[in-house]
Backbone as CSV, one residue per row, in Angstrom:
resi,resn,N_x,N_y,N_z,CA_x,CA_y,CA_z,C_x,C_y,C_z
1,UNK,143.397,81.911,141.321,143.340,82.895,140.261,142.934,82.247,138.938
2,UNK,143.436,80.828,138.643,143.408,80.759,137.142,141.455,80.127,137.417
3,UNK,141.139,79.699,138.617,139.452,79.334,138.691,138.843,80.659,138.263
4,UNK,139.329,81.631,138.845,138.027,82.776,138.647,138.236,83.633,136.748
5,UNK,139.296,82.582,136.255,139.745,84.061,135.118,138.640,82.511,134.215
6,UNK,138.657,81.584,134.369,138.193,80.191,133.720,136.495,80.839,133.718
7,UNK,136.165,81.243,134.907,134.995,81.347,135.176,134.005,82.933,134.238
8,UNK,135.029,83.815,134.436,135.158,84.735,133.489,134.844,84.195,132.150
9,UNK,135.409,83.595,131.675,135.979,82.811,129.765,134.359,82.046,129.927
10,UNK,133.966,81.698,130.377,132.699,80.611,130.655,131.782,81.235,130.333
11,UNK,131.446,82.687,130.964,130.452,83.705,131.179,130.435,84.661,129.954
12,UNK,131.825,84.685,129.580,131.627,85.119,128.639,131.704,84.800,127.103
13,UNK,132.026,83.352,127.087,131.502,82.533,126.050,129.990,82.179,126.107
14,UNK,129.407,82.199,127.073,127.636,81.967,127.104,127.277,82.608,126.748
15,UNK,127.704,84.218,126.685,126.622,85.220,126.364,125.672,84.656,125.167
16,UNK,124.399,85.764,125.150,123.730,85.138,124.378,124.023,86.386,123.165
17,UNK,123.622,85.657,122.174,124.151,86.772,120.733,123.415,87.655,120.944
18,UNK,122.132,87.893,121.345,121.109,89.155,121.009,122.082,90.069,121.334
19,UNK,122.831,89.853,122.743,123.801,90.953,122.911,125.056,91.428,122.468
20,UNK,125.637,90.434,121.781,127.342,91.007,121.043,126.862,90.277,119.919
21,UNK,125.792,89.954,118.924,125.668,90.452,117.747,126.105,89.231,116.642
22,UNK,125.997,89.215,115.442,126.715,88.181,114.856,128.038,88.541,114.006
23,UNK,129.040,87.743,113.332,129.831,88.011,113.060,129.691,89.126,111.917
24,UNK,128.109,88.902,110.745,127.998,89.702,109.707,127.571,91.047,110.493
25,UNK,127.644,91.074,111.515,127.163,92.709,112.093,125.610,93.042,112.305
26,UNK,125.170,91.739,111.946,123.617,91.774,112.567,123.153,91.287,113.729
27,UNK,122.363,92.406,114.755,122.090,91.613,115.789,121.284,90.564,115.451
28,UNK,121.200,89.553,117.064,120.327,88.033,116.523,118.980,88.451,116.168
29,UNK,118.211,89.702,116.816,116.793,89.789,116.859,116.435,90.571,115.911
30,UNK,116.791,90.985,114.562,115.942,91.746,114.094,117.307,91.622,112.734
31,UNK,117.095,93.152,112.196,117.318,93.315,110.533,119.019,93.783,110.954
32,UNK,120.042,93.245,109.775,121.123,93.664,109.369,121.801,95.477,110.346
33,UNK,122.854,95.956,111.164,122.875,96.696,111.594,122.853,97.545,110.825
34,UNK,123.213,97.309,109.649,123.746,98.278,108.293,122.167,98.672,107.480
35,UNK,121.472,98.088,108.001,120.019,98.350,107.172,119.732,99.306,107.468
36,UNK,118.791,100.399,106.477,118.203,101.493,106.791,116.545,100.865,106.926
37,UNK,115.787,102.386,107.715,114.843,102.377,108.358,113.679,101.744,106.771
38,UNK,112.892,101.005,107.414,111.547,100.444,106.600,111.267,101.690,105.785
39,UNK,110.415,101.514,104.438,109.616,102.395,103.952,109.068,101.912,103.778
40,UNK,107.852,102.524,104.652,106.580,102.104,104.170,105.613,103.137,103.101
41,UNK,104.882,102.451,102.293,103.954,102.530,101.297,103.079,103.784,101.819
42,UNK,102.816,104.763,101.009,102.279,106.083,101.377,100.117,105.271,100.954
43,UNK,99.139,105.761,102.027,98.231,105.728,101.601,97.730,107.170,100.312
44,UNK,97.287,106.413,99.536,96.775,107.352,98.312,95.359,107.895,98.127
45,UNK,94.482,107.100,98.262,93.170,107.594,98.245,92.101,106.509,98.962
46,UNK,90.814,106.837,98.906,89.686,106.688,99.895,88.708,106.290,98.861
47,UNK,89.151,107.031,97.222,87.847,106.769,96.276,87.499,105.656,96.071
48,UNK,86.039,105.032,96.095,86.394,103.342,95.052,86.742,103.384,93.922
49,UNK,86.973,101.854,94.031,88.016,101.390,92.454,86.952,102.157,91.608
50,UNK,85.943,102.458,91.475,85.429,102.405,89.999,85.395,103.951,89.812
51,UNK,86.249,104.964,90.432,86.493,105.726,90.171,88.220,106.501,89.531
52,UNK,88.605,104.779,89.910,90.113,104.901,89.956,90.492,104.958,88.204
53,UNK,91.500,105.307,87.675,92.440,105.253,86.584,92.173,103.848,86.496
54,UNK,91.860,102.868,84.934,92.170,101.195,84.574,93.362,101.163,84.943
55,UNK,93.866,100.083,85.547,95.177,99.460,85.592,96.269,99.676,84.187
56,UNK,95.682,99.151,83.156,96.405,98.752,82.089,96.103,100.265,81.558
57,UNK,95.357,100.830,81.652,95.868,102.890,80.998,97.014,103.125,81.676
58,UNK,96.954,102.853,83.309,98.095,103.558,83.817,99.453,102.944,83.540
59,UNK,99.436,101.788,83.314,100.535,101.025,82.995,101.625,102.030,81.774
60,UNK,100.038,102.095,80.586,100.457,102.616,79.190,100.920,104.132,79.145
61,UNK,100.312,104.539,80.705,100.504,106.357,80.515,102.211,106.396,81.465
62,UNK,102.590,105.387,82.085,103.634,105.219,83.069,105.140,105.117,81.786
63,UNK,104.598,104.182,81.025,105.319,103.629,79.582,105.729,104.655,79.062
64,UNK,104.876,105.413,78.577,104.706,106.620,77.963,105.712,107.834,78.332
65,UNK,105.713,107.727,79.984,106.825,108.298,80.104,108.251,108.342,80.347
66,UNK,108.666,107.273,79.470,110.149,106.617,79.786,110.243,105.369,80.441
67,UNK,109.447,104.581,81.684,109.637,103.981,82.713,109.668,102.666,81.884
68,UNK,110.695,101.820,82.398,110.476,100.002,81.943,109.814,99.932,83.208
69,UNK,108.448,99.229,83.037,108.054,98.130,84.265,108.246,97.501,84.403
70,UNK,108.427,96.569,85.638,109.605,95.242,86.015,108.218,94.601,86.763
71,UNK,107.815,95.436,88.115,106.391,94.962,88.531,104.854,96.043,88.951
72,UNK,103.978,95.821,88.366,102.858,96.758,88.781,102.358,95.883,89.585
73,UNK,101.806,96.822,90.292,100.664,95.906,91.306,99.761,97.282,92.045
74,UNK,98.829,97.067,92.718,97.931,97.889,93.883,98.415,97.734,95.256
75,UNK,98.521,97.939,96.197,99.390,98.247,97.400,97.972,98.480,98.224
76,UNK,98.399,97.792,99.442,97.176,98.073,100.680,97.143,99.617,100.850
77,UNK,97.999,100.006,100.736,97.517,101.661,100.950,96.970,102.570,99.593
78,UNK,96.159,101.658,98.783,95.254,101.726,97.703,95.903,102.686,96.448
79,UNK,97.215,102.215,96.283,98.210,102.711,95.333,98.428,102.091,94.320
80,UNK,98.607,102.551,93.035,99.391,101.901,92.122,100.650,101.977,92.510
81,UNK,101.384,100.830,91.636,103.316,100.826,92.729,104.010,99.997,91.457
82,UNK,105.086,100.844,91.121,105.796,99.668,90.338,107.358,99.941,90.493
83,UNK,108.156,99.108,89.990,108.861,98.683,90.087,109.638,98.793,89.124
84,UNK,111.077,99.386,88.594,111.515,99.449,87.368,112.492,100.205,87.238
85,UNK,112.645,100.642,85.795,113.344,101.320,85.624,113.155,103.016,84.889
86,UNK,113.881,104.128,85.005,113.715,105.034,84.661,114.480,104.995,82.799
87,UNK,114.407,106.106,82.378,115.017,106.461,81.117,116.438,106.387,80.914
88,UNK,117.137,106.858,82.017,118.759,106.244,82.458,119.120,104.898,82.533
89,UNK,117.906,104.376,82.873,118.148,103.212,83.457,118.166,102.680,84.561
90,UNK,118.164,103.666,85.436,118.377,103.612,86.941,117.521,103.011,87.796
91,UNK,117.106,102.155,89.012,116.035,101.606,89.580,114.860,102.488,89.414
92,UNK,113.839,102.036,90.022,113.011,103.145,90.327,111.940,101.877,91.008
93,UNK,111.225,102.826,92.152,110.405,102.394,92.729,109.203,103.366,93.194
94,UNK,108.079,103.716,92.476,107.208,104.433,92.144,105.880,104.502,92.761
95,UNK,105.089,105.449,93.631,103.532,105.338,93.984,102.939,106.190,93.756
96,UNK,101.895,105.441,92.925,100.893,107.097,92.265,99.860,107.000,92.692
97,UNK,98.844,107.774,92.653,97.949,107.984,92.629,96.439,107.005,91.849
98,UNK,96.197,106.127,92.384,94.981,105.821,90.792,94.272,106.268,90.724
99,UNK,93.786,107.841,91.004,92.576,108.308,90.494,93.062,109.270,89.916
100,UNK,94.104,110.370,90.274,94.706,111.369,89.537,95.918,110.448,88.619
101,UNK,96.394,109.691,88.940,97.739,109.325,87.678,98.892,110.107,88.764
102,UNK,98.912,110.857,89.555,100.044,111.896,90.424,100.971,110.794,90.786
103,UNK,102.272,111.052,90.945,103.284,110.321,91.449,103.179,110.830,92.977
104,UNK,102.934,110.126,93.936,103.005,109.896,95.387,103.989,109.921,96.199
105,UNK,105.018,109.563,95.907,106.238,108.503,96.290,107.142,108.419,95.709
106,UNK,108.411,108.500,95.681,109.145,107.731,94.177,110.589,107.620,95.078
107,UNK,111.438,106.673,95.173,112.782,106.469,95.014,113.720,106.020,93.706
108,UNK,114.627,106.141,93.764,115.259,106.281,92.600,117.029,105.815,93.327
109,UNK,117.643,105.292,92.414,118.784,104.201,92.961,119.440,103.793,91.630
C-alpha cells in the first residue's frame, strides 16, 4: 500500500504546469488567467497619407479638446492612436480617424 500511494505523490508531483497552472493563477502557456480578451486596433481607412489629417493638426485639434497626450503614434490599421488622459483625468486610449479627425475607438479607465 504505502508503494502505490508513493507512486501516486510521484505522478503527481511531475505533472507538468501547463496543466495545474502557476501559483500567481497563470497558466504556463499563455497570458495571466485574470486577463481580459486582446484589443485589437480597429482598421480606419484605405485613403493615402496625403489625403490624411497632418499629424501635428491632429495632435493640436485632440489638445483642443481637453485630452493630455502621453503617446501619439499611427497604428498598422492606418489610425491615429494615443494615449492619455481625458479632462477628469482619467486614462484614455483613443483611435481616430486621419482623414475625418472621427474618434474610432476609445476606452476610458
Amino acid at each position: 500500500m504505502i508503494r502505490r500511494a508513493s507512486l501516486v505523490l510521484s505522478i503527481v508531483s511531475a505533472a507538468p504546469l501547463a496543466l495545474i497552472g502557476s501559483a500567481w493563477g497563470a497558466p504556463a502557456w499563455g497570458a495571466p488567467a485574470w486577463a481580459g480578451p486582446a484589443w485589437a486596433g480597429p482598421d480606419c481607412t484605405t485613403e493615402p497619407v496625403d489625403r490624411w489629417i497632418p499629424a501635428e493638426t491632429m495632435r493640436q485639434r485632440i489638445a483642443a479638446q481637453g485630452y493630455r497626450i502621453g503617446l501619439f503614434k499611427t497604428t498598422e490599421g492606418r489610425c491615429y492612436e494615443i494615449y492619455g488622459r481625458d479632462k477628469d483625468g482619467r486614462r484614455v486610449e483613443i483611435y481616430f480617424d486621419p482623414v475625418s479627425g472621427a474618434v474610432v475607438k476609445s476606452s476610458v479607465r
